[in-house]
N, C-alpha and C positions, 0 to 999 in steps of 0.2 A: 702419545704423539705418533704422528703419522710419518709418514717416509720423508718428508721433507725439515730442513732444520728453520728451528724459528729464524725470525725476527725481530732484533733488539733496536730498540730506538730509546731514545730520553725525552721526559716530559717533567720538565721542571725540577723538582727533586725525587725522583722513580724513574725506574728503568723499565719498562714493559716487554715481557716476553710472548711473543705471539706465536704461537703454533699454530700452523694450518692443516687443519686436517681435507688433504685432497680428496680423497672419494666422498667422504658426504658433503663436502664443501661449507667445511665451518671452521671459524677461528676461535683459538682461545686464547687465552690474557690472563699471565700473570705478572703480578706487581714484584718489584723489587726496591727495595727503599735505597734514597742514596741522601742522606742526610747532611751531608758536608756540603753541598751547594747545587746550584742549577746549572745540568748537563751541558755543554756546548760539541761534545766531539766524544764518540765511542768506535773504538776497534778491540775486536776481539784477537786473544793467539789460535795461529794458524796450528798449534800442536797440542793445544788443551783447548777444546772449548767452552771448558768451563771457567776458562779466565778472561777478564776483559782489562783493557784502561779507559779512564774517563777522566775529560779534560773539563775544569768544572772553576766556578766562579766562587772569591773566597774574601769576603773583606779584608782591610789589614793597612790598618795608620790613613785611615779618609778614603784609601783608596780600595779600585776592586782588584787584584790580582788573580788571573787564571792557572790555576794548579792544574797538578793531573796525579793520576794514582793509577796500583793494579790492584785488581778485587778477583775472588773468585763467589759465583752466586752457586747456593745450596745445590748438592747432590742429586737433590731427586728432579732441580730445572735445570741439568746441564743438557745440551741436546742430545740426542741418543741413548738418552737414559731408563731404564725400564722401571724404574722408580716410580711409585705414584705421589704427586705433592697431598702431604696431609690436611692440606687446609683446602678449601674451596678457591677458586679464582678473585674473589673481592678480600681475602687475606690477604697482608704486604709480607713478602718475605724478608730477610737481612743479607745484605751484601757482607762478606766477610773480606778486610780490609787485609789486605797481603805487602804492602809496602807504597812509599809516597817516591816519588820521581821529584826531587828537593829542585826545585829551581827559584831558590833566594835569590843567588848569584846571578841567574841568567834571563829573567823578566818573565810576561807573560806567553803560557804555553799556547800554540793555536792548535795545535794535534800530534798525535801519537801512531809512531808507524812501526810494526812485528814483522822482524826478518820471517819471510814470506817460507823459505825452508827450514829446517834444523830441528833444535830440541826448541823453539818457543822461548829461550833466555836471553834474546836480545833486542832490544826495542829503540828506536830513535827517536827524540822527541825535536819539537821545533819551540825555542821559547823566543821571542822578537828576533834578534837577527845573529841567534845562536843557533846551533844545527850540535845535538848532543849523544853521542852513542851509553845506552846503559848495559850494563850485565847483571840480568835477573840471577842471582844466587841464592844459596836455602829455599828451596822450593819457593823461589822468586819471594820470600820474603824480606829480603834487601835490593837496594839497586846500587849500584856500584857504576859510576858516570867512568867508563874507562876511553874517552877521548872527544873531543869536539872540536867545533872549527865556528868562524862568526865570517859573517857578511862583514865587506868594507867597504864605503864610499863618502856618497853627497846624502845627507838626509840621513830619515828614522828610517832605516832600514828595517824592514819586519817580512815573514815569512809568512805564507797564508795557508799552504797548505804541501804535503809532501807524497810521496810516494816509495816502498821500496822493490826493487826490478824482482822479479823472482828468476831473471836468468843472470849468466855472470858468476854464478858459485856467491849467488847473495851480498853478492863486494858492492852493486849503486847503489844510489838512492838521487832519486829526479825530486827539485824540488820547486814552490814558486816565490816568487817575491814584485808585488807591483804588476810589470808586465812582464818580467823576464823568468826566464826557466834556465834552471842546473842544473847540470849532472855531477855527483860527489863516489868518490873510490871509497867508502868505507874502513878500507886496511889504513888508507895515510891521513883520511877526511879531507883530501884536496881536492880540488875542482877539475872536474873532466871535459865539461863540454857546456857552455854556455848559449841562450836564446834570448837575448836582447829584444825587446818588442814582438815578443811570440805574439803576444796579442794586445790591438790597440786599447786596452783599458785592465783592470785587474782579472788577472788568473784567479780562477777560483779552486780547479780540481787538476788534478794528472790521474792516468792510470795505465800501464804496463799492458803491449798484446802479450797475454800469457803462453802464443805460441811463436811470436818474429821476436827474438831478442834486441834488438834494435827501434823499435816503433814505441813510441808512445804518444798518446793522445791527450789535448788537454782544452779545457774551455776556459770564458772568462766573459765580462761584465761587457765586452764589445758582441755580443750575442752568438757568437761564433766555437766551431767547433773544430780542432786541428790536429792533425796527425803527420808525425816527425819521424824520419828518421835521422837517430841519433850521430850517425857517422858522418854527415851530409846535413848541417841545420841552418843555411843560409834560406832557404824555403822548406813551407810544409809541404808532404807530399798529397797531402786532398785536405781541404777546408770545407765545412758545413755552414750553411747559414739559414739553416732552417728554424729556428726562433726569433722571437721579436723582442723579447728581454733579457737579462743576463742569463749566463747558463752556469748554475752549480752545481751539476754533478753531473760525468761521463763516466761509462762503464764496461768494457770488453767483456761479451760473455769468455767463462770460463775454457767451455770445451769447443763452442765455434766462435771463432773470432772476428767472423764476418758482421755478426750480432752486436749491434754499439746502442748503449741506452743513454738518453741524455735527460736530464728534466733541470726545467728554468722557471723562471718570475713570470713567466706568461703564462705557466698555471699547466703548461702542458709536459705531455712525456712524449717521445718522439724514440721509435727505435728505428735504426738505418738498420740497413745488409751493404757494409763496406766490403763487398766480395773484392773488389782489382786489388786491394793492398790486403787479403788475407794471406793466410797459411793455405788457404784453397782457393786459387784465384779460378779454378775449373771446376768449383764442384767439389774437387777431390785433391789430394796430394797428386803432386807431377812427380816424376822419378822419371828421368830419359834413360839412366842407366840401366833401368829393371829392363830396356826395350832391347831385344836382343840382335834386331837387325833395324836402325830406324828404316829401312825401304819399306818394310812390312807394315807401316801405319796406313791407315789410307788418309787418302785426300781430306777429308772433311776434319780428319783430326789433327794434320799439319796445317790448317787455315781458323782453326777452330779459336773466337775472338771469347776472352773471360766474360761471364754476365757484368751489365751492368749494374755500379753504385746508384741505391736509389732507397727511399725513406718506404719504409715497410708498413706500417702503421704509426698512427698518432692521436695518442688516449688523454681527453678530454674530461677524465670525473674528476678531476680536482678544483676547487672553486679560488683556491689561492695560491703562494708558491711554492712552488716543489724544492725542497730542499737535497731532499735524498733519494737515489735509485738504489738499485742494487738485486743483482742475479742470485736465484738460490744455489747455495755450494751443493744440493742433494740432487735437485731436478734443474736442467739446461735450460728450462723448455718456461720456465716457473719465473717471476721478478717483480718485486712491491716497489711502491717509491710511497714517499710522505711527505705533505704538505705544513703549510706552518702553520693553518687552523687546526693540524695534530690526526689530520683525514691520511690512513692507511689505505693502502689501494695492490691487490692482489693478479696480476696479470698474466696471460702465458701467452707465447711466440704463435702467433696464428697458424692454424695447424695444417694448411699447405705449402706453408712454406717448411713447418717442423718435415714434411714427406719427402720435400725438394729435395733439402738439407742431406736427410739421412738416404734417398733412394740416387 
């Protein structure tokens, strides 16, 4: 493997690990079997990455029930591994089953979300309109459900998709339900901040600016794309409507946060430069403090207006919908999304604006 970490996605009953090797510009593929059912949601831990959960479809009394589990795949496909896999790439390898996430009690799972800091032992899961904190113990070979909380109202209340803050000393978690968005304290599992019609039809995704502790962004089945701050949620602070059909998946990159990847049912990917509401609304970090006399600035930089927000490029090789985005954790610069005819698609940040960026 090259400098960059795979690519894991689900394809029916197998997990596929892709590694791109950047300089000669080639991917590899290997298989991993996942025999218990057909993939619907994978996240990996942010402190092993050789562990993942998988939220996965499971018969049981007429019905389909969605489980979810944690696995760790073989040694020598974990990323970063200098291990060579013994077998060629058309070999399946074995997922090794490390504990089930029991939700008899609590219905079907929609996704699995890994405290973003720590040792990797705690995970939240969403099963309809339960919200479930577990404790991975024995080298996460048990889970141990140590508190939850459920949704209350009118109707089937069911959650669609979650997120957890990686700021806050890891205590949120933003989640969706329908059209409304939540914010949850993790220490009490109570409710912090509530969005009522965040968006006019189903949320589909949330994701955290990894650098404003406050911001989150979310999309949703009204084609639209929006960004909150949490303190303040009677309006977004910028709305996107650059798609024409639902939008499933938005993405902050990692290290600039100006960088928002979105990809929808209209088959496209669409990356903006949200620079006004970054962590660099100039380019750079502001610090007035570091200034030791403000007389001494000049004019052009007391008047100096932030670039504007504007769609940077918009990638077209997908012929169906795009279900998944996603930034590589090795390179900034790097980002695949995948469509639901199973089409992988490898991309990087156009490289004058990669110059803007870093000069």
């Amino acid at each position: 493997m090259e400098d960059d970490a795979p690519v894991i996605y689900g394809l029916e009953f197998q997990i596929h690990i892709i590694d791109f090797d950047d300089e000669n510009n080639i991917i590899n593929k290997n298989v991993l079997l996942h025999q218990v059912g057909e993939i619907w949601h994978i996240s990996t831990s942010p402190a092993d990455r050789g562990v993942l959960a998988t939220c996965y479809n499971k018969p049981s009394d007429s019905k389909v029930l969605t489980c979810a589990a944690v696995w760790r795949m073989p040694k020598e496909l974990e990323p970063g591994s200098h291990e060579s896999p013994d077998d060629s790439s058309s070999t399946a390898h074995t997922l090794e089953l490390l504990c089930h996430l029991d939700n008899t009690a609590h219905g079907s799972m929609a996704c699995v979300t890994w405290e973003p800091t720590g040792d990797g032992k705690k995970v939240i899961s969403l099963a309809d309109n339960h919200i479930l904190l577990w404790d991975l113990q024995e080298s996460s070979s048990q889970a141990v459900l140590a508190s939850s909380a459920s949704l209350e109202g009118k109707g089937q209340l069911k959650f669609t998709s979650g997120r957890w803050s990686p700021h806050h000393t890891g205590t949120q978690v933003a989640t969706a339900n329908d059209t409304t968005i939540r914010g949850w304290d993790t220490r009490s599992m109570s409710q912090i901040y509530c969005i009522e019609n965040a968006h006019g039809q189903l949320v589909r995704d949330l994701d955290f600016n990894p650098n404003r502790q406050y911001y989150l962004a979310s999309c949703g089945d009204d084609c639209k794309v929006k960004f909150w701050d949490t303190r303040n949620v009677t309006e977004p602070v910028k709305t996107l409507e650059e798609h024409s059909h639902w939008v499933w998946n938005v993405r902050y990159n990692h290290s600039h946060d100006q960088l928002v990847l979105t990809g929808s049912s209209d088959s496209r990917v669409i990356l903006s430069n949200m620079v006004s509401i970054s962590s660099e609304p100039f380019g750079h970090l502001v610090d007035d403090d570091d200034l030791s006399d403000q007389e001494e600035r000049r004019p052009e930089e007391k008047s100096q207006e932030p670039p504007q927000d504007s769609v940077i490029a918009t990638y077209e090789e997908h012929e169906d919908s795009v279900y998944a985005v996603d930034w590589s954790s090795a390179d900034p610069w790097l980002f695949a999304s995948l469509s639901y005819d199973g089409r992988l698609v490898i991309n990087r940040v156009p490289r004058a604006l990669k110059y803007h960026i870093l000069l």
